[in-house]
Backbone as JSON, one array per atom type, in Angstrom:
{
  "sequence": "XXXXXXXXXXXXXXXXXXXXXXXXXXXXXXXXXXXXXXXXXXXXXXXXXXXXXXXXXXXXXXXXXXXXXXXXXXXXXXXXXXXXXXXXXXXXXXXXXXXXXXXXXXXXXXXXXXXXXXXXXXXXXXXXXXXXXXXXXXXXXXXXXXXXXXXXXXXXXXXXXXXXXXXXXXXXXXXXXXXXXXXXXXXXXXXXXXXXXXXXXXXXXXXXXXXXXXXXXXXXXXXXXXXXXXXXXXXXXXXXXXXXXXXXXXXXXXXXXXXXXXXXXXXXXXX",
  "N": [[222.17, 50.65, -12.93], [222.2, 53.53, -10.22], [219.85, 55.71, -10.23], [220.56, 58.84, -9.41], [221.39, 61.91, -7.75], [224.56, 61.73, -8.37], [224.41, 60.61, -10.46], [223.27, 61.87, -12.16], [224.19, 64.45, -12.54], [226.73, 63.28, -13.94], [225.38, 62.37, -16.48], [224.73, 65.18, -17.23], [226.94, 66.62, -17.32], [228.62, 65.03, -19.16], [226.48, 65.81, -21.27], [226.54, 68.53, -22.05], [229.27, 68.84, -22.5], [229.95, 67.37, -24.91], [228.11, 68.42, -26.67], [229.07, 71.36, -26.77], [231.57, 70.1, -28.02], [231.14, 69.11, -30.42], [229.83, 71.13, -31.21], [232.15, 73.35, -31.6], [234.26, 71.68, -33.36], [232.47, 71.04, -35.61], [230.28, 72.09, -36.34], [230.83, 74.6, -35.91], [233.1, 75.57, -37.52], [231.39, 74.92, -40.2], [229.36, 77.21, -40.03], [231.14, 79.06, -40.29], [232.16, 78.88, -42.77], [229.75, 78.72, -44.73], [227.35, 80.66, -46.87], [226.9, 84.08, -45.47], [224.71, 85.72, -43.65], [222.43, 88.13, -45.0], [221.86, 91.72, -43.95], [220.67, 95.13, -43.04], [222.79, 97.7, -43.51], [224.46, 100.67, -42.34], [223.28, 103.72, -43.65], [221.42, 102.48, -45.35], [223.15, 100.54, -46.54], [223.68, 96.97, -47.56], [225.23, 94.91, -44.95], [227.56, 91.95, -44.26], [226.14, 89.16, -41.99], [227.36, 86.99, -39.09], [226.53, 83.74, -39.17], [224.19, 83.2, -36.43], [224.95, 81.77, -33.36], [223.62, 78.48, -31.82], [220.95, 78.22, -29.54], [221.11, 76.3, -27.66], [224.02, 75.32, -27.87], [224.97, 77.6, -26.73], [223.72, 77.69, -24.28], [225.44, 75.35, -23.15], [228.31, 76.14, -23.62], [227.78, 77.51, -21.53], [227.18, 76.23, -19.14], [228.33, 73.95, -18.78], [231.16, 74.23, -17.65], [230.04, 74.78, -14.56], [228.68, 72.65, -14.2], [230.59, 70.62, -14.23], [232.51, 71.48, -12.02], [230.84, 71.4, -9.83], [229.96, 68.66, -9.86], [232.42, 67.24, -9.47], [233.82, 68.71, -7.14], [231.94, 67.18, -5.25], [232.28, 64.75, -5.82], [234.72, 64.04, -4.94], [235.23, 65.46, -2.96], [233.92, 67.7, -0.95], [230.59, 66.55, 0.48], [227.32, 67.41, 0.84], [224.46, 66.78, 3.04], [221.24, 66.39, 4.62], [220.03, 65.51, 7.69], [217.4, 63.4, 8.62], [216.41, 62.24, 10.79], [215.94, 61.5, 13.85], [217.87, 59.42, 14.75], [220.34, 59.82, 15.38], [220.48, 61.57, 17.6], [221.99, 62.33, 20.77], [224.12, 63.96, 19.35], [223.66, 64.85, 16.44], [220.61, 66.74, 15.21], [217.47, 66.74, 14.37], [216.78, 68.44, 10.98], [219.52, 68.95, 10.48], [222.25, 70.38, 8.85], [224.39, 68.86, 7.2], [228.03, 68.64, 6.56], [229.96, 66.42, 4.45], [233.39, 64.75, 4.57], [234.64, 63.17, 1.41], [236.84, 62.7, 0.82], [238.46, 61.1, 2.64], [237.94, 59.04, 2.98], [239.48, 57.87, 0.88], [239.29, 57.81, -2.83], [236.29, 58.26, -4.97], [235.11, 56.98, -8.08], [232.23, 58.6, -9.62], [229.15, 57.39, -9.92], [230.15, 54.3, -10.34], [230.94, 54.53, -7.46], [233.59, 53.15, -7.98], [236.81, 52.43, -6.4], [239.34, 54.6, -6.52], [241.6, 54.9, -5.23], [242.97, 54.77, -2.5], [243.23, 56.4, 0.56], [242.53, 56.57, 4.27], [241.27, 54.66, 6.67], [238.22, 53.94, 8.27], [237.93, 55.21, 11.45], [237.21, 53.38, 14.97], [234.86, 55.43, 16.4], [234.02, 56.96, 14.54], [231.65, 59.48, 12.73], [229.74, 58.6, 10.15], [228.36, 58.26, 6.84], [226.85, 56.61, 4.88], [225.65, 54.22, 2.28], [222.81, 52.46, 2.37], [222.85, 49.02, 3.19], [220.65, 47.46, 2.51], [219.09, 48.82, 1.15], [221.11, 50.24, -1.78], [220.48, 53.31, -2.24], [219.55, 54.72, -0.89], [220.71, 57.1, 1.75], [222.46, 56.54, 5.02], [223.74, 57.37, 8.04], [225.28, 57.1, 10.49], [227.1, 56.05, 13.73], [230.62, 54.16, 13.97], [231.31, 51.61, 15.56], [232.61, 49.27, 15.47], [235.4, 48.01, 14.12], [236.81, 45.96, 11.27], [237.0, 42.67, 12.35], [236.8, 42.84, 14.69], [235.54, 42.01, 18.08], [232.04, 42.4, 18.99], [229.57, 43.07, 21.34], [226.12, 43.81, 22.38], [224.33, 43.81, 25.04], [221.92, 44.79, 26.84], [221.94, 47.52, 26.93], [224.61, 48.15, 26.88], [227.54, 48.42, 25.48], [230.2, 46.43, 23.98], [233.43, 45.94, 23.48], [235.22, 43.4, 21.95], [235.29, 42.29, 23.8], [235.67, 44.14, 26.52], [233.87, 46.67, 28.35], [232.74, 49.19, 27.11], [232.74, 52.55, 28.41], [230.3, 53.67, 30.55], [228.7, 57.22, 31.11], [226.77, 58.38, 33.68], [225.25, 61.61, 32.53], [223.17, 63.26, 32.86], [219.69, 64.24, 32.79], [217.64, 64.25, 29.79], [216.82, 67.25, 27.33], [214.16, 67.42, 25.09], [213.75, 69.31, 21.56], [211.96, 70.76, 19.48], [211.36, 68.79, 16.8], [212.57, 66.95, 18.32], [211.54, 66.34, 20.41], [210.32, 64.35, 21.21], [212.29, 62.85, 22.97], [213.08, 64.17, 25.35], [213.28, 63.68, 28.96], [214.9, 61.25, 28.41], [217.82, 59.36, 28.91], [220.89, 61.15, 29.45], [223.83, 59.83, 28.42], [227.5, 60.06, 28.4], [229.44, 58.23, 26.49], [232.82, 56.31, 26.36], [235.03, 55.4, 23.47], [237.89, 54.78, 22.72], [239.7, 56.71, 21.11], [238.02, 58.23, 21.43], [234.86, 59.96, 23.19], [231.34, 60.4, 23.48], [228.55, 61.53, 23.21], [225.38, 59.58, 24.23], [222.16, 58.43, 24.03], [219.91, 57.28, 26.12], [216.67, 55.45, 26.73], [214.97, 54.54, 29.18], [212.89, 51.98, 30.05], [212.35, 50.43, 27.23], [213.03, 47.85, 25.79], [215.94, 46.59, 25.17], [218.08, 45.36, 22.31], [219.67, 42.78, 21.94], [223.1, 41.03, 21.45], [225.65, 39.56, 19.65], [228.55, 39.57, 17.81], [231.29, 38.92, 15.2], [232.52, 41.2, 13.68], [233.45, 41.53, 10.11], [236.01, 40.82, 7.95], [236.81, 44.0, 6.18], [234.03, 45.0, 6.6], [231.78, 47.15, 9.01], [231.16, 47.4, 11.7], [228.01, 49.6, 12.92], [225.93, 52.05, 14.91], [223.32, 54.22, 15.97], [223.66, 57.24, 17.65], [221.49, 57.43, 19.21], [220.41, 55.59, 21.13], [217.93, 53.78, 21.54], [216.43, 54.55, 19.73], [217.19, 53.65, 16.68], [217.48, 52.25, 14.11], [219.87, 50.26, 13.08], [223.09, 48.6, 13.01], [222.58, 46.35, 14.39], [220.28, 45.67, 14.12], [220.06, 45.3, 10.53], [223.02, 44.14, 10.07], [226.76, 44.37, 9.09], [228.0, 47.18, 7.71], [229.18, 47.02, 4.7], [233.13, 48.02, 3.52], [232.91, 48.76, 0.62], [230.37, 50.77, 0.85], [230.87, 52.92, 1.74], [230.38, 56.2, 2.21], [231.5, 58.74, 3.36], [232.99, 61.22, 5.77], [231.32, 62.44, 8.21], [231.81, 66.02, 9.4], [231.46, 68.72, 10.07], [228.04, 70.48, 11.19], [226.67, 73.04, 9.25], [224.57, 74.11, 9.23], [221.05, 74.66, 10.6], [217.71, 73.19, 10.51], [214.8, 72.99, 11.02], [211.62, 71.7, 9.77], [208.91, 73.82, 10.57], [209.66, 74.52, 13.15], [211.67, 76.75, 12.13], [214.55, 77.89, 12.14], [217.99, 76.96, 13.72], [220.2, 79.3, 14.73], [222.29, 78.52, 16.36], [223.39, 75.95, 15.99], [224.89, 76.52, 14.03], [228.09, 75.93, 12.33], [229.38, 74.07, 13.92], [231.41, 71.32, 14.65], [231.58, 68.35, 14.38], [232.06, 65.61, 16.46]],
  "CA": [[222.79, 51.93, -12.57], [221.62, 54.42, -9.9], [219.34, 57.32, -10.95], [220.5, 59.64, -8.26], [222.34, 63.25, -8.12], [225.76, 61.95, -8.93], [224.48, 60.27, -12.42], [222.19, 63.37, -13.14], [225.72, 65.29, -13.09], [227.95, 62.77, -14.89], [224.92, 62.89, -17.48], [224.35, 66.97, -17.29], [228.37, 67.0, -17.98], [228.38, 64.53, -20.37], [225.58, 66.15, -22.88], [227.17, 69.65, -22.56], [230.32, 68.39, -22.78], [228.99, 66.77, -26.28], [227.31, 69.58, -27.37], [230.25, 72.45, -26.78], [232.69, 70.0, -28.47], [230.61, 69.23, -31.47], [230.06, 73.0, -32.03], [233.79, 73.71, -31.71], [234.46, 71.1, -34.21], [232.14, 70.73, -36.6], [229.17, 73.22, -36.39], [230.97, 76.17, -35.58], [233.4, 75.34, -39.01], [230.01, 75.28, -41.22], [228.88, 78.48, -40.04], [231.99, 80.33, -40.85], [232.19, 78.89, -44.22], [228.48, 79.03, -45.14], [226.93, 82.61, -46.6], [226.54, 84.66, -44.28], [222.8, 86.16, -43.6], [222.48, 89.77, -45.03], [221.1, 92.92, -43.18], [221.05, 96.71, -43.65], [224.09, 98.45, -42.52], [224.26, 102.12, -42.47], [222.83, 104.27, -44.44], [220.94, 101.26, -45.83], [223.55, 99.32, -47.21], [223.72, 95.82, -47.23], [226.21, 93.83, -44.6], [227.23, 90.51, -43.92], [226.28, 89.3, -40.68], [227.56, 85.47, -39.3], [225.47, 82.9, -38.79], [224.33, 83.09, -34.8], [225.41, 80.78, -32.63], [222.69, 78.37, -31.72], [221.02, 78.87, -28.22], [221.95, 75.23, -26.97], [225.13, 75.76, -27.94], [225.45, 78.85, -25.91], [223.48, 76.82, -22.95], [226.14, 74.04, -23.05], [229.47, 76.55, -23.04], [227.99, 78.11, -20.2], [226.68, 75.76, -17.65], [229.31, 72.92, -18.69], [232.18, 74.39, -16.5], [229.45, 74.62, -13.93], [228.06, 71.43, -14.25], [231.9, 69.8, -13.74], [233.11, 72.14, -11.03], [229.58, 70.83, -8.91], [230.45, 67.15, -9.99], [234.14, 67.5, -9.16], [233.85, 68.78, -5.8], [230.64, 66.87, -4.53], [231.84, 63.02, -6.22], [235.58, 63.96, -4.57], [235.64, 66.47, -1.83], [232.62, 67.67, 0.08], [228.73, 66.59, 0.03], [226.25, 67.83, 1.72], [223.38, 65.86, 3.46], [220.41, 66.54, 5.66], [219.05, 64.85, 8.84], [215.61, 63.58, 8.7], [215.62, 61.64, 11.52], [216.59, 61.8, 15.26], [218.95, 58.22, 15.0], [222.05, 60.14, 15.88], [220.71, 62.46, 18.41], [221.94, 63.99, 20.36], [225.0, 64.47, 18.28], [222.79, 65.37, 15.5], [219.39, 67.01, 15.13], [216.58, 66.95, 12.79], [217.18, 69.25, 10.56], [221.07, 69.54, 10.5], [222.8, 70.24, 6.87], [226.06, 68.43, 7.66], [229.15, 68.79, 5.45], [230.44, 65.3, 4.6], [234.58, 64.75, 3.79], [234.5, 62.22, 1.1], [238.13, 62.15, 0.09], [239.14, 60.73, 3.98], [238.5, 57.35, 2.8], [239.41, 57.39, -0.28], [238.64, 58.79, -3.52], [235.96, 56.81, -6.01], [234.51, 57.01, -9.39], [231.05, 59.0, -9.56], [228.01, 56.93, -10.27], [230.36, 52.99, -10.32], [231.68, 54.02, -6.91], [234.74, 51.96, -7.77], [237.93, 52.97, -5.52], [241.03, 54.48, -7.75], [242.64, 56.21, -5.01], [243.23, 54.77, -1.14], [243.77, 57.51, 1.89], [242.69, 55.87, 5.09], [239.94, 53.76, 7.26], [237.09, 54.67, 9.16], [238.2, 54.6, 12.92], [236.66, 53.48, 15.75], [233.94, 56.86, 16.81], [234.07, 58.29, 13.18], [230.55, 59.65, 12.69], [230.07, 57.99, 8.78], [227.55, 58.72, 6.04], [226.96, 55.44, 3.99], [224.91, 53.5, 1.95], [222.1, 51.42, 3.27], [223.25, 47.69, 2.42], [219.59, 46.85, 2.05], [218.98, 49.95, -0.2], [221.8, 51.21, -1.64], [220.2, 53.8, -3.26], [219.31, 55.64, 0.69], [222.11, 57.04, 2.5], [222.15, 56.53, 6.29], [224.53, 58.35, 8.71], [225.51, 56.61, 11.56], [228.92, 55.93, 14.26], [231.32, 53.3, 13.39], [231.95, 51.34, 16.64], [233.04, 47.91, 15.82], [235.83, 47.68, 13.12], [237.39, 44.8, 11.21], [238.09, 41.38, 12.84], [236.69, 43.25, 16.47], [233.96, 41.01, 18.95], [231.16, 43.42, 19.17], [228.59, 42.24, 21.63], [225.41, 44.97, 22.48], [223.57, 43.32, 25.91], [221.66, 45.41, 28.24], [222.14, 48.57, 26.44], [225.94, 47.86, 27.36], [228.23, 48.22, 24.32], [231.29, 45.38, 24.57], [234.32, 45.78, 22.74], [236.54, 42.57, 21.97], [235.52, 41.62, 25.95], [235.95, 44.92, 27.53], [232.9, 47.04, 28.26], [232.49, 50.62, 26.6], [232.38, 52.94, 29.76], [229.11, 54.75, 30.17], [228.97, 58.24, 32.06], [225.22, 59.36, 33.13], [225.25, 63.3, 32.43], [221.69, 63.97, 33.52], [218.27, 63.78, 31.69], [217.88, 65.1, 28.63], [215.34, 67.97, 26.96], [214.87, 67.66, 23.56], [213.4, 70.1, 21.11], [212.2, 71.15, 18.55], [211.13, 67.71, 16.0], [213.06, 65.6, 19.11], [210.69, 66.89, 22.04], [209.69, 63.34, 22.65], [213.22, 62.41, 23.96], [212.64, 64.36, 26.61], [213.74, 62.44, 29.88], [215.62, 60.2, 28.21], [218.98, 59.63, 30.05], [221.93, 61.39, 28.78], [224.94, 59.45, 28.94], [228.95, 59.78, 27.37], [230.08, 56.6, 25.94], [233.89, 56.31, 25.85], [235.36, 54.38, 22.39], [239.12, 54.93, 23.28], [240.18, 58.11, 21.47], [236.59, 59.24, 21.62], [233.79, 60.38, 24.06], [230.73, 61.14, 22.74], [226.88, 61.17, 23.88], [224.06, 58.68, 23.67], [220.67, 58.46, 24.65], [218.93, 56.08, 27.02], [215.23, 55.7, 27.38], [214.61, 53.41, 30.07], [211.67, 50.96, 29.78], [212.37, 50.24, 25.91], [213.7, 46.96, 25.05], [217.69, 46.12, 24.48], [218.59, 45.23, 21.09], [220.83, 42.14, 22.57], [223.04, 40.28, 20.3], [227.02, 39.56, 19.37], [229.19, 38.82, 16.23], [232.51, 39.05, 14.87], [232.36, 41.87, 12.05], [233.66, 40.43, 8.76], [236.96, 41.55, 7.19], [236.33, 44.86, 5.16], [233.23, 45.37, 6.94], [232.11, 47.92, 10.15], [229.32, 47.94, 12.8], [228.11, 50.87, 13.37], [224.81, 52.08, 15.82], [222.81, 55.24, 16.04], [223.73, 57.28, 19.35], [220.11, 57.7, 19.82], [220.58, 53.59, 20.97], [216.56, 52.8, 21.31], [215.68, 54.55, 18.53], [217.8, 53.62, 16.15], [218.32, 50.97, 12.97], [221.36, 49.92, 13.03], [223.55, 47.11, 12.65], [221.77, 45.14, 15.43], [218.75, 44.99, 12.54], [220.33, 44.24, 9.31], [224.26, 43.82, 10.01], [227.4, 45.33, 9.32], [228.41, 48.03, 6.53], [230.39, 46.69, 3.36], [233.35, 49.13, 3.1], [232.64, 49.76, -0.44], [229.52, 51.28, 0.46], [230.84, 54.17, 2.57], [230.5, 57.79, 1.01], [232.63, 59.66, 4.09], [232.81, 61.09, 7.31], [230.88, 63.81, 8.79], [232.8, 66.52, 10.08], [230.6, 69.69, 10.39], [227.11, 71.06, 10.6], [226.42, 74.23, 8.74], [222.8, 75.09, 9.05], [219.44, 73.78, 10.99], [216.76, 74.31, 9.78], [213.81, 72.22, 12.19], [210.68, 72.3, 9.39], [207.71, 74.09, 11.59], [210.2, 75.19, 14.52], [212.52, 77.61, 12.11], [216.49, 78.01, 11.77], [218.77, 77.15, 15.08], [221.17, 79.22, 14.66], [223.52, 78.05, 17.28], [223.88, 75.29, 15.46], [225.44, 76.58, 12.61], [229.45, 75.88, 12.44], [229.14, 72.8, 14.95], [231.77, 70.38, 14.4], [230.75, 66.75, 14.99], [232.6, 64.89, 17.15]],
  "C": [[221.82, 52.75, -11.74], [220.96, 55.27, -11.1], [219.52, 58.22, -9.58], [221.11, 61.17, -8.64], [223.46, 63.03, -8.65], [225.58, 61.2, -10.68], [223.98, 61.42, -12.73], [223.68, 64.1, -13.38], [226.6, 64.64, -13.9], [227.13, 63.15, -16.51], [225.36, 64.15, -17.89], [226.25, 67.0, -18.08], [228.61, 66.45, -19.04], [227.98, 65.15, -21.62], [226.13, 67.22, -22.73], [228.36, 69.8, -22.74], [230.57, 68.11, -24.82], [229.07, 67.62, -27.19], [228.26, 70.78, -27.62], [231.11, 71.48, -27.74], [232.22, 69.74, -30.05], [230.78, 70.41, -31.93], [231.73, 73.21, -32.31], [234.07, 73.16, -32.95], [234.17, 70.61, -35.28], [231.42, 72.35, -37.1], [230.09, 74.57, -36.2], [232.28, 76.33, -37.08], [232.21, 75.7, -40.28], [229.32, 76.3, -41.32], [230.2, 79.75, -40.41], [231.92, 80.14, -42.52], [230.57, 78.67, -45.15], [228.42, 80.4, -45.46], [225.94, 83.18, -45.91], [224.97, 85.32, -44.64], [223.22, 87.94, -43.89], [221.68, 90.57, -44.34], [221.71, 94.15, -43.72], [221.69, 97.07, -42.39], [223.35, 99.84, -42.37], [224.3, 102.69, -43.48], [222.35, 103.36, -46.06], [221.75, 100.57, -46.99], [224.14, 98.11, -46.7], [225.04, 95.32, -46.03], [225.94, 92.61, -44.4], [226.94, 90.36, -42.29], [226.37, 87.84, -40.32], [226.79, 85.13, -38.83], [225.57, 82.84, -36.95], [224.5, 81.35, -34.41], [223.66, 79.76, -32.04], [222.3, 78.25, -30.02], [221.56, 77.42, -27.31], [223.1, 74.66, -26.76], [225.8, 76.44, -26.77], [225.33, 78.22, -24.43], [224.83, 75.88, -22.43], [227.55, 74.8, -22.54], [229.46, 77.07, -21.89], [227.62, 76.98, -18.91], [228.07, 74.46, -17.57], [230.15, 72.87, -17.71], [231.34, 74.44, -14.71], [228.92, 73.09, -13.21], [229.32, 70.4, -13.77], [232.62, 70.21, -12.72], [232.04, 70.95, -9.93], [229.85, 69.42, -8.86], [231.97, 66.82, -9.34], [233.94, 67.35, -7.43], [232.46, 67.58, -4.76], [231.33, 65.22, -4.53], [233.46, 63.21, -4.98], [236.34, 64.37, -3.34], [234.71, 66.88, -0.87], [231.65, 67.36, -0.49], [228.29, 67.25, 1.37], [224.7, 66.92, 1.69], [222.55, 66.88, 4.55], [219.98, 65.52, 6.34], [218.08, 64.8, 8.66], [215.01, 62.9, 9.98], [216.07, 62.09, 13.06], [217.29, 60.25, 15.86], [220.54, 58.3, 15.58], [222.14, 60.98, 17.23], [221.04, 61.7, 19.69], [223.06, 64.97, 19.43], [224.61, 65.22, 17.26], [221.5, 65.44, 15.65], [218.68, 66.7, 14.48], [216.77, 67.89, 12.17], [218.33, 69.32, 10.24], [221.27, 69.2, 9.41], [224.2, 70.41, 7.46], [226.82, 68.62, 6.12], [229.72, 67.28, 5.99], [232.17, 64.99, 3.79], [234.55, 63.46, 2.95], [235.87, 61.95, 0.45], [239.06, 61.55, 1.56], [239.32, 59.34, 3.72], [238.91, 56.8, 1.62], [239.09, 57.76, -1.79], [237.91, 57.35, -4.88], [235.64, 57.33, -7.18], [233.11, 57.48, -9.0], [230.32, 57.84, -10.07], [228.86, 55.11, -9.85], [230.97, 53.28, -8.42], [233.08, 53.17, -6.88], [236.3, 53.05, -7.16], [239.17, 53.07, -6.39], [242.15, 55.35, -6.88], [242.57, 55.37, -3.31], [244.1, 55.81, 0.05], [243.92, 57.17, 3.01], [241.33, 54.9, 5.46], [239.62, 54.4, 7.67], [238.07, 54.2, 10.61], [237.14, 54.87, 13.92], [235.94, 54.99, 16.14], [233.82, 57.51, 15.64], [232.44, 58.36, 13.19], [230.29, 59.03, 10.79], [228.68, 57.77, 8.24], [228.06, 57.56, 5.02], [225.53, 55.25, 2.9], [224.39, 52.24, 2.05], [222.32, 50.32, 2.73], [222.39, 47.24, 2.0], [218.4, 47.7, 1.11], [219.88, 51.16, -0.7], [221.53, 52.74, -1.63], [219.88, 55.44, -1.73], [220.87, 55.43, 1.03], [222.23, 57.48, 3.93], [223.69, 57.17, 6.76], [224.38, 57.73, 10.55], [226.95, 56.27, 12.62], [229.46, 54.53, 14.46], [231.58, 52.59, 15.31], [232.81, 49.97, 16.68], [234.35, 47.96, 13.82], [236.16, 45.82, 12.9], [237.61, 43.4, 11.65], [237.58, 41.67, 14.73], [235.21, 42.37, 16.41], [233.18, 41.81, 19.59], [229.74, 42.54, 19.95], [227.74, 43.43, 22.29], [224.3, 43.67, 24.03], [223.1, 44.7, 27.35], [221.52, 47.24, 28.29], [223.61, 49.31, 27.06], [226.59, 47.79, 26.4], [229.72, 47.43, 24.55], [232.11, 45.63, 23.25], [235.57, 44.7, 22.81], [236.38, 42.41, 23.79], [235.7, 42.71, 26.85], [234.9, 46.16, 27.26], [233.04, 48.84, 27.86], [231.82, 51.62, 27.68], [231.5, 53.99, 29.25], [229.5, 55.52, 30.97], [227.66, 58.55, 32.03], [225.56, 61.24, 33.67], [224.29, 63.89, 32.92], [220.34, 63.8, 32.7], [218.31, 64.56, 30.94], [216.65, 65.94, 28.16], [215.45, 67.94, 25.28], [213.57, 69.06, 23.06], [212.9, 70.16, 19.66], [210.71, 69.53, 18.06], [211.48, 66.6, 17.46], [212.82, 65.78, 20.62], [210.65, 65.8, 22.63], [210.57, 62.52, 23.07], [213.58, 63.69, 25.38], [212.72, 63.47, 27.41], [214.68, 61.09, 29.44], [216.87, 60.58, 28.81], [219.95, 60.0, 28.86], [223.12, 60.88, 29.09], [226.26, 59.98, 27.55], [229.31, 58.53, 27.53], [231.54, 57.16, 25.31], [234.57, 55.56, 24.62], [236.77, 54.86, 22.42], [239.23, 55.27, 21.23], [238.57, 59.48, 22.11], [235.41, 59.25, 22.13], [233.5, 61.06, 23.72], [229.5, 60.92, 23.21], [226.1, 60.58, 23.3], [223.02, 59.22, 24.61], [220.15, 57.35, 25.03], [217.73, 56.05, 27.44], [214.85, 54.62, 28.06], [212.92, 52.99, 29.87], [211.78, 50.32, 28.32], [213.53, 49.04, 26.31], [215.05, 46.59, 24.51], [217.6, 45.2, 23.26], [219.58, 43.98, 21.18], [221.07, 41.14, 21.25], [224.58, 40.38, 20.32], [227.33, 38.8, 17.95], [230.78, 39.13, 16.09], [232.48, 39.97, 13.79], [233.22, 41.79, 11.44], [235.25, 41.69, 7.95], [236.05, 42.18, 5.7], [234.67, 45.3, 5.28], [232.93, 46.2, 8.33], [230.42, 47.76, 10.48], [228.9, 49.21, 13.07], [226.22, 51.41, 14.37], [224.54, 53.72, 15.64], [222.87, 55.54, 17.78], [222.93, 57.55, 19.69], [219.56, 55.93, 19.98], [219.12, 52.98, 21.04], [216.3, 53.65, 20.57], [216.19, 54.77, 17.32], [218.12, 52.29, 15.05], [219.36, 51.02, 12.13], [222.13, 48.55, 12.59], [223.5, 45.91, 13.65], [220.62, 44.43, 15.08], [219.66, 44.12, 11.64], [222.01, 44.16, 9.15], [225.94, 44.57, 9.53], [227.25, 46.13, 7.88], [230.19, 47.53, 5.58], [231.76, 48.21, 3.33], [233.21, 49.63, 1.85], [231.4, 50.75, -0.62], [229.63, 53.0, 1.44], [231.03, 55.5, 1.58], [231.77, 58.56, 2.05], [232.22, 59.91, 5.47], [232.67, 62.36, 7.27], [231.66, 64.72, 9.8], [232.07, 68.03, 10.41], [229.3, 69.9, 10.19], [227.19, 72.62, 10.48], [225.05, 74.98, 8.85], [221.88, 73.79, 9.61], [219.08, 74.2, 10.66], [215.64, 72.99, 9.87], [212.53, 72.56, 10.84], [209.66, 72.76, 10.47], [208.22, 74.78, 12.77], [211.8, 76.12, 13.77], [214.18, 76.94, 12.17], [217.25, 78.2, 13.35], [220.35, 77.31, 14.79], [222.47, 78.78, 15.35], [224.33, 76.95, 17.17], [225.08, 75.11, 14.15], [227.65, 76.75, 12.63], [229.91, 74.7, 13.5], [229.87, 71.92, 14.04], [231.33, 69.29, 15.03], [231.68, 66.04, 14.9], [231.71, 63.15, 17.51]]
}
């Protein structure tokens, strides 16, 4: 079993879950019918006063609904992730605290992952927040280009779909910033994936990645649009769909360590 955030919450709900229903049902019975603790009333005579509640008790009724709201929404509806690297830029920054939809593909079980609910597929250009096949346990964020049963061939820093070439557009050179200064000059191109045009990065003199396959029913290729500096599925191969978490659909906040908060980033859907 993972040890990650979504067991720490099934736990966290679990034991105060536990703990509130115990009290309810046992413990909080024994203290009514136990005798009560005496103290001086007014005008110093004796009252009863009931046995207090105990403080982990109190901990448990309060954070519980907390603790399952946070689990709820995070295992079913949105997560939130940060960028650490510059594999997606320029789509994404360093820094960027994306909002991820995780009920688009599907809805699963916290901690087993197992699928009790089907919605739709990833399509061709979805931007998609997974888990690394060669550690689940990391969760990479990369764009889906090759589904199902499609002949994905990468030569030349030329993306081939099923035999027909993925039209580049050069936009101009690029400046980067910030954490991703040293793509600087790299070429900015749009890469079409028929519904969606979206930008990569080209650093000429670096090495093509060359290579073709057939990706595997129930599995997806997918590449970082920062294409030379990027491990992808030209390294270690495609993405299982059971290991997808969802699809990125906004950033909410940069936040560059050493170069500060860009705000201009903040409300940026990702296309």
């Amino acid at each position: 079993m993972r040890f990650d955030f979504p067991t720490i919450m099934v736990l966290l709900v679990v034991a105060s879950g536990l703990i509130w229903a115990l009290d309810a049902f046992v413990l909080a019975r024994r203290r009514r019918s136990a005798v009560p603790d005496v103290a001086e009333g007014v005008d110093g005579e004796q009252a009863a006063q009931p046995r207090p509640v105990p403080k982990i008790v109190e901990y448990a009724r309060s954070f519980f609904p907390v603790f399952l709201i946070v689990l709820l929404l995070r295992s079913f509806l949105i997560e939130p992730f940060r960028i650490p690297s510059g594999s997606m830029m320029p789509t994404l920054l360093v820094g960027d605290f994306i909002l991820v939809n995780k009920f688009v593909y599907g809805i699963r079980l916290p901690v087993s992952d197992y699928k009790i609910f089907e919605v739709s597929q990833p399509e061709r250009g979805d931007v998609v927040v997974f888990r690394y096949p060669l550690d689940p346990s990391t969760p990479f964020i990369k764009r889906v280009v090759g589904l199902p049963g499609d002949r994905i061939a990468y030569y030349n820093k030329v993306l081939y779909i099923n035999g027909q070439q993925a039209d580049q557009r050069l936009v101009g050179t690029y400046t980067g910033h910030g954490s991703g200064a040293n793509m600087t000059g790299a070429s900015l191109k749009q890469e079409t994936l028929k519904p969606i045009t979206h930008p990569i990065l080209i650093q000429t003199g670096y090495p093509s990645v060359d290579g073709k396959l057939v990706v595997p029913e129930g599995h997806y290729f997918v590449l970082g649009d920062n294409r030379d500096n990027s491990r992808d599925s030209r390294y270690w191969g495609t993405v299982p769909e059971e290991l997808l978490i969802g699809k990125a659909f906004a950033v909410w906040m940069n936040w560059d360590l050493g170069n500060g908060i860009d705000w201009t980033r903040v409300g940026m859907s990702i296309e």
